[in-house]
Structures are given as structure tokens and as C-alpha cells.
C-alpha positions in Angstrom: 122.5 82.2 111.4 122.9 85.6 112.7 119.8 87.8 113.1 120.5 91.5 112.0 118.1 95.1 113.2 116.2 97.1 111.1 116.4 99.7 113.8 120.1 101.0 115.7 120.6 98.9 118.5 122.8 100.8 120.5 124.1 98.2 123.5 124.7 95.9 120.8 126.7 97.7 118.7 129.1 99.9 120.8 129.7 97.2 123.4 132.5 97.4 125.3 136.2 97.7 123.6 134.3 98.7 120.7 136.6 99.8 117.7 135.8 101.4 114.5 136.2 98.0 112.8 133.3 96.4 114.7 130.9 99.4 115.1 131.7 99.7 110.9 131.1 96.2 110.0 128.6 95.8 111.3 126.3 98.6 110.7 127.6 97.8 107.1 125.9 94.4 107.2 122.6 95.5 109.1 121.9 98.4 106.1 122.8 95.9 103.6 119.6 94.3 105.3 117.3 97.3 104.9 115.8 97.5 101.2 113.2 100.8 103.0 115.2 104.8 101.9 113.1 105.6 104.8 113.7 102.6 107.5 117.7 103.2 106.2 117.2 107.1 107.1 115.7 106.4 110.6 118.5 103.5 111.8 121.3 105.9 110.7 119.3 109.1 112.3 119.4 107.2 115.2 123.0 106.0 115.2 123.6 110.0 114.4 121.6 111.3 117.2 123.8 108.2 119.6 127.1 108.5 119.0 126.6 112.8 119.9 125.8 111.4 123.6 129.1 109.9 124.2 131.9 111.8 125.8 134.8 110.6 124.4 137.1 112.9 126.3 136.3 110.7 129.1 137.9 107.8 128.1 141.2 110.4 127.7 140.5 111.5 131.5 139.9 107.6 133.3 143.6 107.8 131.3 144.7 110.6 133.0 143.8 109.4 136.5 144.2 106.0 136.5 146.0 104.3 138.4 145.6 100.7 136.0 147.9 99.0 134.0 148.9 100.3 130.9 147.2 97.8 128.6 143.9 99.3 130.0 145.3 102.7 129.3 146.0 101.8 125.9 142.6 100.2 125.2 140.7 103.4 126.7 142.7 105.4 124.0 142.2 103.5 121.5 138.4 103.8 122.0 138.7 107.4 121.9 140.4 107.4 118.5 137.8 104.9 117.5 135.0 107.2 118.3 136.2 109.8 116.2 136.8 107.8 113.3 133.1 106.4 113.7 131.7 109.7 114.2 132.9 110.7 110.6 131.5 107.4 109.3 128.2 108.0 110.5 128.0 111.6 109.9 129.0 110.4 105.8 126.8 107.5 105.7 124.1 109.9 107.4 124.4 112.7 104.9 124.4 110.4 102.3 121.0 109.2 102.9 119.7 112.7 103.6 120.1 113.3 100.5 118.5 110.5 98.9 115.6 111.2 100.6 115.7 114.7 99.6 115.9 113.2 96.2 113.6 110.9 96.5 110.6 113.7 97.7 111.4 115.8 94.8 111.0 112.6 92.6 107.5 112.4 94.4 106.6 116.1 94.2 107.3 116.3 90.7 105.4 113.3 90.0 102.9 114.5 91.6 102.9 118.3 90.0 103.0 116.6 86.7 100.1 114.6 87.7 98.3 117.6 88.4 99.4 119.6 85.8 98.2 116.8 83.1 94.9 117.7 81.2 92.0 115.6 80.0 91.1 115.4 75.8 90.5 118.2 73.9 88.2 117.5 71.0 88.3 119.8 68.2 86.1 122.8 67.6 83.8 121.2 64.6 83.2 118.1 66.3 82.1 120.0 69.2 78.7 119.7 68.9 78.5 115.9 68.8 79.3 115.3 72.2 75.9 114.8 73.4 74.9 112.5 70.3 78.3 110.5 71.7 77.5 110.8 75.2 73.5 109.2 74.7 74.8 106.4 72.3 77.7 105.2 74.8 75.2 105.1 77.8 72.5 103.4 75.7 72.0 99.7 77.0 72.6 98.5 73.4 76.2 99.8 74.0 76.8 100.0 77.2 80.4 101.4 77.7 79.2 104.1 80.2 77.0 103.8 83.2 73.5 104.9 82.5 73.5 107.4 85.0 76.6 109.6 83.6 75.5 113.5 83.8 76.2 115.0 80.0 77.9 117.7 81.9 80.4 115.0 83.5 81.1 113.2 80.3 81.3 116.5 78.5 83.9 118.0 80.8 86.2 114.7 80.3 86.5 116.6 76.4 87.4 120.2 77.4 91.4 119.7 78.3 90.7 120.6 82.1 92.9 120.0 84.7 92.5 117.3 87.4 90.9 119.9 90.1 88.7 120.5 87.8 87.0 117.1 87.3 84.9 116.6 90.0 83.4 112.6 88.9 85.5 110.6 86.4 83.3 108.5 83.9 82.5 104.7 84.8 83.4 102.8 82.1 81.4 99.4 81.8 82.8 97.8 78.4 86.0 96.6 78.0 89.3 98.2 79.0 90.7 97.4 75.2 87.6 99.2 74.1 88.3 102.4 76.0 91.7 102.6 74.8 91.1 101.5 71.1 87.7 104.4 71.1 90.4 107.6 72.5 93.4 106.3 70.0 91.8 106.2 67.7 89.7 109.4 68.1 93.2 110.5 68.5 94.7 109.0 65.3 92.2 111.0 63.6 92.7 114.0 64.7 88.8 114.0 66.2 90.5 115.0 69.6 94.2 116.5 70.4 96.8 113.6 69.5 98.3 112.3 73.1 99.9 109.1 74.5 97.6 106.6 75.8 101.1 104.5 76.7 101.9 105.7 80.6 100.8 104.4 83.3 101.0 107.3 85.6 100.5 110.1 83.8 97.8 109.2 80.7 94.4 111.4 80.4 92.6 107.7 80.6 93.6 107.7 84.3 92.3 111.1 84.7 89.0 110.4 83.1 87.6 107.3 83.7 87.4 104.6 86.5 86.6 100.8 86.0 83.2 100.1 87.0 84.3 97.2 89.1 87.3 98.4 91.2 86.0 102.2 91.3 89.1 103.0 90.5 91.3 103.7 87.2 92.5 101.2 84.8 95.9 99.9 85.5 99.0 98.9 83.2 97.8 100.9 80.1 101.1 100.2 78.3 100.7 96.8 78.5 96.9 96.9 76.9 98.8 99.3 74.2 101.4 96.7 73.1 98.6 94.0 73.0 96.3 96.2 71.3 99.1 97.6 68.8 99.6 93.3 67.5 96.1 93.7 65.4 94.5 91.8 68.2 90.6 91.3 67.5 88.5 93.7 69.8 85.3 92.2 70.8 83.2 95.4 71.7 84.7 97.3 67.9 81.2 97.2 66.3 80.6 99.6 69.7 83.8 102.0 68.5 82.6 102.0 64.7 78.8 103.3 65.9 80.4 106.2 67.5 83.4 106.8 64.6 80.5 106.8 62.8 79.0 109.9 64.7 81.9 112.2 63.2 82.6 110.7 59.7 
């Protein structure tokens, strides 16, 4: 079984006689190889970058003054029409993937600004004022769902619809990850803080607010824990969630 590069082997490729058909195919069956945008963009960069270092009016001259047989002629021309032909191959196939990368970075960068742009909760005005009575009964070790040590003015912030720059220590959230996103839908359902989606995975304010307390990190596969939590499933910690719906009944 033949072996194919992830990375333009010149010598190999354009070996001698070369014709459009060979250099073609098989380029053809070495990208088919490469799953990577970016390893795709660097063999073809590289193929790019070769075939401007041939000369191909030198095959036309070795015609010119030769003194060999015409076969040899014939094969020298044929190589320089070759060359042309594989020159506008690789200059489509290169500006091809050009652009998918260029696509591919303003997928990123708008990921990205979005990500940035997202805000944390905003709880309403009247309920305002419970956010310390919140804050001591989630940290208390009779509920533990925060760590002990969370500042007010952390877990406070996490409530004033601020932007990512602006949240200097997410919360560390000790309960359950069910629990986290059954308290903020449902402080959400009733209207206790802005109504937002708690579905994405990338961009959800629970990403942007709170880290699990064993990875350091935030939460992954919220939409997941949505569609489990959305089939009525039993949620061990919601004595904890009633104590603190409790605080703004």
C-alpha cells in the first residue's frame, strides 16, 4: 500500500517526464489525505511557492539547440505545456484554500467577538437587594453550592450583566452541575433575573460565570444537561434551589 505526504514533496512529484496528469493525480490523492485547513494550506503554499522556481522556457531552448532525436524534442515540449497547465491548477487549488482559511479566521474572530461581547445575568431591580442573603446561604456548609471563600463582591458582579473583561474570578461552583443550571433557569423562568438561553455550549452566561470546582474550569456540554434536565428528571440538590427561590417569593 502506497504511503502518501502531508507535506509537498517536490523530487517526488515532478520527477522526470512529469506531465500534468501525474503531477494532478497525484497531489489530488495526497490532499484527499489531509483532513488539517491549515496542513492543506501549507502543502499547496509550498507546491505554489515550487512550481514559480522552474524555468519552463528552458525546456523550449534545450529544443532549440539540440541536436537529439526528435522523440526527446517532443517530450521536452510536452513538459513545457505541462507546466503551464499545472501552474493554473495549483494557482486554483491554492486560491481556493486561501480563501477557506480566510473564512475559517473570520469564523474564529467572530466567535470570539461574540464571546466577548456576551454579558453575565442581570437580576432585576427589586430583587436587588437580596443578593447578599443569596450569596451567604449558597456558601453556607449546609448548602454548599459555592466555595466558602467566594468574595460578595465576586458573586455579586456575576448579577450585574458585565462583560467578560469585566469579571475578573468566575464563581466555584461545588454542587451539582444540574443544580447550577436548574437554580439560573429557573431564576430565569421567573423573571427574578433577565430571561436567556442556558442551551449553548460556547456562548451561555454559565460559561462566563462559573467554573467546576474540580477541573477549574467551566462546565462543558450545557445542552446536553438541558435536554436531560427538560425530561422532569429528579434533581438531588432541589431542596438547595427551593431555600434560595424561597429568598425572593
Amino acid at each position: 500500500m502506497m504511503c502518501y505526504n502531508t507535506t509537498f514533496q517536490a523530487a517526488e512529484i515532478f520527477c522526470f517526464n512529469y506531465t500534468k496528469d501525474s503531477v494532478v493525480s497525484r497531489m489530488k490523492i495526497e490532499l484527499r489525505y489531509i483532513k488539517s485547513l491549515s496542513v492543506r494550506y501549507v502543502y499547496l503554499k509550498s507546491a505554489w511557492e515550487f512550481i514559480r522556481t522552474i524555468k519552463p522556457n528552458e525546456h523550449l531552448d534545450l529544443i532549440f539547440s539540440s541536436v537529439l532525436t526528435l522523440d526527446y524534442d517532443r517530450q521536452r515540449m510536452d513538459r513545457t505545456t505541462a507546466y503551464y497547465l499545472i501552474l493554473d491548477w495549483i494557482d486554483e487549488a491554492f486560491e481556493k484554500v486561501e480563501t477557506e482559511v480566510k473564512n475559517a479566521k473570520k469564523k474564529v474572530d467572530l466567535e470570539k467577538q461574540i464571546k466577548d461581547a456576551q454579558k453575565s445575568f442581570k437580576i432585576k431591580k427589586e430583587y436587588a437587594h437580596l443578593l447578599l442573603n443569596m450569596w451567604e446561604l449558597m456558601k453556607d456548609r449546609k448548602n454548599y453550592l459555592i466555595h466558602p471563600d467566594t468574595l460578595f463582591e465576586d458573586f455579586k458582579i456575576i448579577f450585574e450583566h458585565k462583560k467578560k473583561a469585566e469579571i475578573k474570578n468566575r464563581i466555584t461552583w461545588t454542587g451539582y452541575k444540574m443544580t447550577l443550571l436548574k437554580l439560573f433557569y429557573t431564576l430565569s423562568q421567573k423573571k427574578i433575573i433577565q430571561n436567556v438561553d442556558l442551551t449553548g455550549d460556547i456562548i451561555n452566561p454559565l460559561n462566563l460565570t462559573f467554573i467546576d470546582h474540580n477541573t477549574k474550569k467551566p462546565f462543558p456540554l450545557w445542552r446536553n444537561t438541558h435536554s436531560t434536565m427538560r425530561r422532569d428528571t429528579i434533581i438531588r440538590e432541589q431542596y438547595k434551589i427551593d431555600k434560595i427561590l424561597a429568598l425572593f417569593a
